[in-house]
C-alpha positions, 0 to 999 in steps of 0.5 A: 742124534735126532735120527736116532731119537726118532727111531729108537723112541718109535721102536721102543713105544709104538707097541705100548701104544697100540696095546693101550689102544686096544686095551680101551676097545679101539679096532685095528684100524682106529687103533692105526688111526691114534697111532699116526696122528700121535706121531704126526703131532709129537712130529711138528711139536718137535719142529715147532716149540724148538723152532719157538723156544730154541731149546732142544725140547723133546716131545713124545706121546705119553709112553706111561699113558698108553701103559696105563690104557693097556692095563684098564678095562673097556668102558660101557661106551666102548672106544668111543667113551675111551676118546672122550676120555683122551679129550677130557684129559688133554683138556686137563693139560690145557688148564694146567698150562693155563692156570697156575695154581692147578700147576703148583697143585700138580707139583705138590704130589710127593714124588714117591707117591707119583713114582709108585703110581707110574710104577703099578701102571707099569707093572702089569705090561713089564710082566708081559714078556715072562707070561709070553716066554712061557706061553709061546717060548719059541717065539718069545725068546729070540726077542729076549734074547736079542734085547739082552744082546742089544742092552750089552752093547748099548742101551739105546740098541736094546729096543732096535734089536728087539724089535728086529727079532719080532720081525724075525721070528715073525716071518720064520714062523709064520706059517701063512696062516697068520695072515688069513682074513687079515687085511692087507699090507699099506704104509698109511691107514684108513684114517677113522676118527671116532665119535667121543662119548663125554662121560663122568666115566670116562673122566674119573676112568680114564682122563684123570688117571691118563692125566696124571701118569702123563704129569708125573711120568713125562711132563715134570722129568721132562721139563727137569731134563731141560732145566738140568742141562741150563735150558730155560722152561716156560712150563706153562706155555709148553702145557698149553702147548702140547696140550692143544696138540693133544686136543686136536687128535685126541678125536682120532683116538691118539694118546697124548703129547708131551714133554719127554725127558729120555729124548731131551736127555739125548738132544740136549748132551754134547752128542747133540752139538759142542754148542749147547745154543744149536742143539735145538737143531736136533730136536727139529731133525728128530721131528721130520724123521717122526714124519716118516715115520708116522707113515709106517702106522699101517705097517706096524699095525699089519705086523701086529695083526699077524703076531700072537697077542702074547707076543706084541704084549711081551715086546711092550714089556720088554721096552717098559723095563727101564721106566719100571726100574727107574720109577720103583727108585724114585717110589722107595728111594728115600726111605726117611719119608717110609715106604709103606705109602708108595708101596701101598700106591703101587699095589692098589694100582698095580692090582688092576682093581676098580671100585665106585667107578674109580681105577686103581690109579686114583684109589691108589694115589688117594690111598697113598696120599690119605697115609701120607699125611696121616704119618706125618700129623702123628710125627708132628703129634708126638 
């Protein structure tokens, strides 16, 4: 089970990553520097809090986080304001484990309204795949096909399969001209770290809203998953944890780390283990198969090099789908609160807008937030 987290996880969100990356201004090879120390860090956390707390605790990179990256615009800095902002942002996780009222503050968002905010910074990539089928059908379709294939047979298939497709089509249609003036092919890249640029831009822009995507979209479900299998959850001290981890490469321009509630679904089921004490064993597994894996960044990279953009966007999409899905339920599931709210979050956010040096991510949960309460003073009112 843990060798099978390890692989199903990076080939369903190693794309995502990259395509946040670039989206901030990152090179290709910073963008295969962030990629290797993102892995290499939810690699020994996964070794290590397990180890610790002898529960299978998973830890991921922030999936929704590097969404949300994808889909923002280059600040005025470049790559280098993008990192600062990473820093700032795995600052923020820190506190949070280290200061419980800024947790209960956290917690206090209404669920809808954090679920609307994932799913608008979701939105944008899970289109991806219907832009790339049109634009380069011949290339694109194989993949959807052999994702609609895999997710028949088993969900867990679904990213695999996909991911094989990619590399399929790839190599029967790659003419040679792809790979003109394209580096060559290396398991580990050069590693560049990145000098940050710390800006009041870059926290509103970028750490803010990276923050809270990776709360309500990981960190929270995550430390859920646990609870609900009976493991017991030291929230605080896994935030300080991870959130160190995160701080250590945010510099090398990596998304950051985090709790994971796909994975610790997986490690904590009884296909982890008859005995719930031992499955902890899993996730330790799971965490030196990330090692190896964290050696295939330049592969990974090269690959995206020789692919059309359209197409490694549409294979982010397409891995993104199940996380969409599930976080329009969470937005618009219990109707007794009204909708108009979290649908409000959801369109700010998903329109990609920005005013006043804010994103659409803080504009839309403020908007959603402001309504919120509004409805309910007019309730208490009549």
């Amino acid at each position: 089970m843990g060798l099978l987290a390890a692989v199903v996880g990076y080939a369903a969100s190693f794309s995502i990553v990259l395509a946040g990356l670039s989206g901030v201004g990152a090179s290709d090879e910073q963008a295969a520097t962030g990629l290797f120390f993102a892995t290499l860090a939810m690699a020994l956390c996964s070794i290590w809090i397990p180890l610790v707390t002898r529960t299978p605790a998973a830890v991921a990179w922030s999936t929704p986080g590097a969404a949300f990256l994808a889909s923002s615009a280059v600040l005025p800095g470049g790559f280098s304001e993008a990192v600062g902002g990473l820093i700032l942002c795995a600052g923020l996780i820190v506190l949070t484990g280290l200061l419980p009222p800024l947790r209960r503050l956290v917690a206090m968002i209404p669920k809808a309204l954090a679920s609307a905010l994932l799913a608008g910074v979701l939105f944008r990539l899970c289109i991806a795949p219907a832009l790339a089928l049109g634009s380069i059908p011949a290339l694109m379709g194989p993949i959807i096909i052999a994702w609609g294939i895999g997710l028949c047979w088993h969900r867990l298939a679904a990213m695999p399969l996909a991911v094989v497709a990619f590399v399929g089509v790839l190599v029967i249609g790659n003419d040679g001209s792809a790979t003109t003036g394209t580096p060559g092919l290396a398991f580990l890249p050069v590693l560049e770290p990145v000098l940050p640029h710390l800006t009041a831009a870059a926290f509103i822009s970028i750490a803010l809203p990276l923050y809270l995507v990776t709360m309500a979209g990981q960190n929270i479900p995550g430390f859920a998953m646990l609870e609900l299998h009976g493991y017991p959850v030291e929230r605080g001290q896994l935030l300080r944890r991870t959130g160190t981890a995160s701080l250590l490469i945010a510099p090398f321009g990596a998304v950051p780390v985090n709790m994971s509630a796909i994975v610790a679904a997986m490690m904590s089921s009884e296909d982890a283990g008859a005995d719930p004490a031992k499955r902890y064993w899993a996730a330790i597994i799971n965490g030196f198969a990330l090692i190896a894996l964290a050696f295939l960044a330049g592969v990974v990279v090269w690959l995206g090099n020789i692919a059309p953009p359209d197409l490694f966007t549409g294979l982010a999409g397409l891995a993104l789908i199940p996380a969409f899905v599930a976080a329009c339920k969470g937005a618009f599931d219990d109707v007794s609160t009204g909708i108009e709210a979290p649908a409000l979050t959801f369109l700010i956010v998903a329109s990609g807008m920005s005013f006043a040096g804010f994103s659409g991510a803080v504009w839309g949960l403020v908007a959603g937030g402001l309504l919120t309460m509004a409805r309910k003073h007019g309730r208490k009112a009549s």
